[in-house]
VEXDREN-2710 file (C-alpha; in Angstrom, 1 decimal):
% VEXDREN-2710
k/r/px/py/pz
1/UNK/115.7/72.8/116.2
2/UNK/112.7/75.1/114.8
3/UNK/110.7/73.9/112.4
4/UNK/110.9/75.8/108.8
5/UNK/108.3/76.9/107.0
6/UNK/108.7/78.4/103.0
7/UNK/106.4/80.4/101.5
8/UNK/106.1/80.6/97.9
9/UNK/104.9/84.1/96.5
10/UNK/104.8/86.9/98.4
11/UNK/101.4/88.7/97.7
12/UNK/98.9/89.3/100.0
13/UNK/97.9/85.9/100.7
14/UNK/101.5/84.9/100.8
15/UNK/102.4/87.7/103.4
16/UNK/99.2/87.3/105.4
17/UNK/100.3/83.8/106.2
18/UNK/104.0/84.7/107.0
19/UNK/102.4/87.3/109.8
20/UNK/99.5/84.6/111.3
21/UNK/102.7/81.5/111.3
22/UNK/105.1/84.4/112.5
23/UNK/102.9/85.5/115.5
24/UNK/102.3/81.5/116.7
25/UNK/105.8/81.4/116.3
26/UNK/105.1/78.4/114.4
27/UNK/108.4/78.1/112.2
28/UNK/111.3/80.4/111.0
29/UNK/109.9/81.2/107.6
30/UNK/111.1/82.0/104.2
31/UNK/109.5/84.1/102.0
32/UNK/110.1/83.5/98.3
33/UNK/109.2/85.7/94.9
34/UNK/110.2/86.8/91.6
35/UNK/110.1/90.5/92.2
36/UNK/112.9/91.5/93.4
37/UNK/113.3/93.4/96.7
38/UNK/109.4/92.8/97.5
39/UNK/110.1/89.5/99.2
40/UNK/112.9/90.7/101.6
41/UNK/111.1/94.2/102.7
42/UNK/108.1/91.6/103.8
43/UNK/110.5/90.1/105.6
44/UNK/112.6/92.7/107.1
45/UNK/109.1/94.6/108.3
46/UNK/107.8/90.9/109.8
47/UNK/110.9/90.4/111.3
48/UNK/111.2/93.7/113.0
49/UNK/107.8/93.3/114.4
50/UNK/108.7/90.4/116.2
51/UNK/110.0/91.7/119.5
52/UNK/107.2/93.7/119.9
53/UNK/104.8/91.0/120.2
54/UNK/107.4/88.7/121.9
55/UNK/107.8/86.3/119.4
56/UNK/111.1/84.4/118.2
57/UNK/111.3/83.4/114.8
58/UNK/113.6/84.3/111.8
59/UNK/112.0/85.6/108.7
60/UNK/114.1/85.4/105.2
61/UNK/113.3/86.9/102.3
62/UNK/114.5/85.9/99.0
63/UNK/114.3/85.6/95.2
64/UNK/116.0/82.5/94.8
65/UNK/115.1/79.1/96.0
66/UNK/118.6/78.1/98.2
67/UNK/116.9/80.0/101.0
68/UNK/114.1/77.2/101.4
69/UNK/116.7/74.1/101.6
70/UNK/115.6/72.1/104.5
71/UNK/112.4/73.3/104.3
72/UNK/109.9/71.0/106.3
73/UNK/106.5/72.3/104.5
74/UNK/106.5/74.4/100.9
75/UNK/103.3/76.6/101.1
76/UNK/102.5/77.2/97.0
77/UNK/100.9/80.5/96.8
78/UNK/102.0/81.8/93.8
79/UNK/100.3/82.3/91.0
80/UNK/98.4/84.3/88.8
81/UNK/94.5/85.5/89.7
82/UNK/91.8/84.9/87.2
83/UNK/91.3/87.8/85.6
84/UNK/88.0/89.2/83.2
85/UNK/87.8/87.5/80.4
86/UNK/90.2/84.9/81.1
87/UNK/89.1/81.4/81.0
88/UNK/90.1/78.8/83.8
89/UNK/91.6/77.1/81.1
90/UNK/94.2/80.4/80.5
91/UNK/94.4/79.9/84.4
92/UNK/95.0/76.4/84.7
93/UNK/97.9/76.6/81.9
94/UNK/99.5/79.8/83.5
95/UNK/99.7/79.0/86.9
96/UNK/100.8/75.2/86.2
97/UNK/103.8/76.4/84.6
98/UNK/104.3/78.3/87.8
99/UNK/103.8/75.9/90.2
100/UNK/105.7/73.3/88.1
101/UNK/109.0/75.4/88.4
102/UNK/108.1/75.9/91.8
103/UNK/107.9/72.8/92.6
104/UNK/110.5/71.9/90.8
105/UNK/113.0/74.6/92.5
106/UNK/112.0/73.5/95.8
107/UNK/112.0/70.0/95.8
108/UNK/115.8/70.3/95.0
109/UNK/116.5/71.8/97.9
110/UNK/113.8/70.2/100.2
111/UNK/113.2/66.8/99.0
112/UNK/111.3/65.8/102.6
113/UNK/109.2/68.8/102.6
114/UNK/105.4/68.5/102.7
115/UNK/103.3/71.1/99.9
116/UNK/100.7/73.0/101.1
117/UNK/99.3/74.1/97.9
118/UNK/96.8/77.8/97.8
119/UNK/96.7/78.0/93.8
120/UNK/94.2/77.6/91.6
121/UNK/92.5/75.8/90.0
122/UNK/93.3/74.2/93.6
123/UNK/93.0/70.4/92.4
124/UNK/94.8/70.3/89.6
125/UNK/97.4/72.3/90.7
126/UNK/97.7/70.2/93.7
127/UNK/97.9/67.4/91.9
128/UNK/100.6/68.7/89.3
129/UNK/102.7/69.4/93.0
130/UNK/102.5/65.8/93.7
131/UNK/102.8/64.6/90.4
132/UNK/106.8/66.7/89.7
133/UNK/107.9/66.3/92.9
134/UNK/107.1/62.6/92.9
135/UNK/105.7/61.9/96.8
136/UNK/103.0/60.5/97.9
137/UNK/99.4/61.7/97.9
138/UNK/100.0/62.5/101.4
139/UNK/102.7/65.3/101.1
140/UNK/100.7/67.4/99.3
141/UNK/97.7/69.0/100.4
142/UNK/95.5/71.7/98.6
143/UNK/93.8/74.4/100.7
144/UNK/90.9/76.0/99.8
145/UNK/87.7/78.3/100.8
END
């Protein structure tokens, strides 16, 4: 059985770690975000790119968190940029509500997983991961730089 990897937003850093995991053939791979449509073209153009470089994964795109369930790590990329003007306090608020309901939506359908968490402010974030889904210190892990 292949390992699974979901991928939470489906921006540029999102997508750019689908292709790198898709090309090591690393894990089927789901791709999850709130636009609709956005996630699944990813996927569909990822997937068809697969023969050519000889690899075998499946790559799902989605808006709805069912696709993850049995997920063995969550990568958390989603989440809003810091933008002019906006202090990391605006930040830290906006993007914990995000990860929160990510976390949240995930968990339920892959309460083994490990988190792999890419949003910032990295620390807190990854700590509000660990904290809702209730796991030990060592299922979550925040990447950074």
């Amino acid at each position: 059985m292949k390992n699974k990897v979901s991928i939470i937003g489906a921006g540029m850093t999102g997508s750019t770690t689908a292709h790198w995991l898709a090309e090591k053939e690393i894990a089927d791979l789901v791709l999850v975000d709130i636009l609709e449509g956005m996630p699944q073209g990813k996927a569909l153009d990822l997937q068809e790119a697969m023969p050519v470089i000889g690899s075998d994964v499946t790559i799902v795109g989605s808006n709805d968190y069912q696709a993850t369930a049995g997920s063995d790590i969550i990568v958390i990329t989603a989440g809003l940029p810091r933008k002019p003007g906006m202090s990391r306090d605006d930040l830290l608020y906006k993007n914990a509500e995000i990860v929160r309901k990510v976390t949240e939506g995930t968990m339920a359908h892959s309460p083994d997983a490990i988190y792999l968490i890419l949003t910032n402010p990295l620390d807190a974030m990854a700590y509000l991961a660990m904290d809702v889904a209730g796991v030990e210190p060592h299922r979550v892990i925040g990447q950074a730089g």
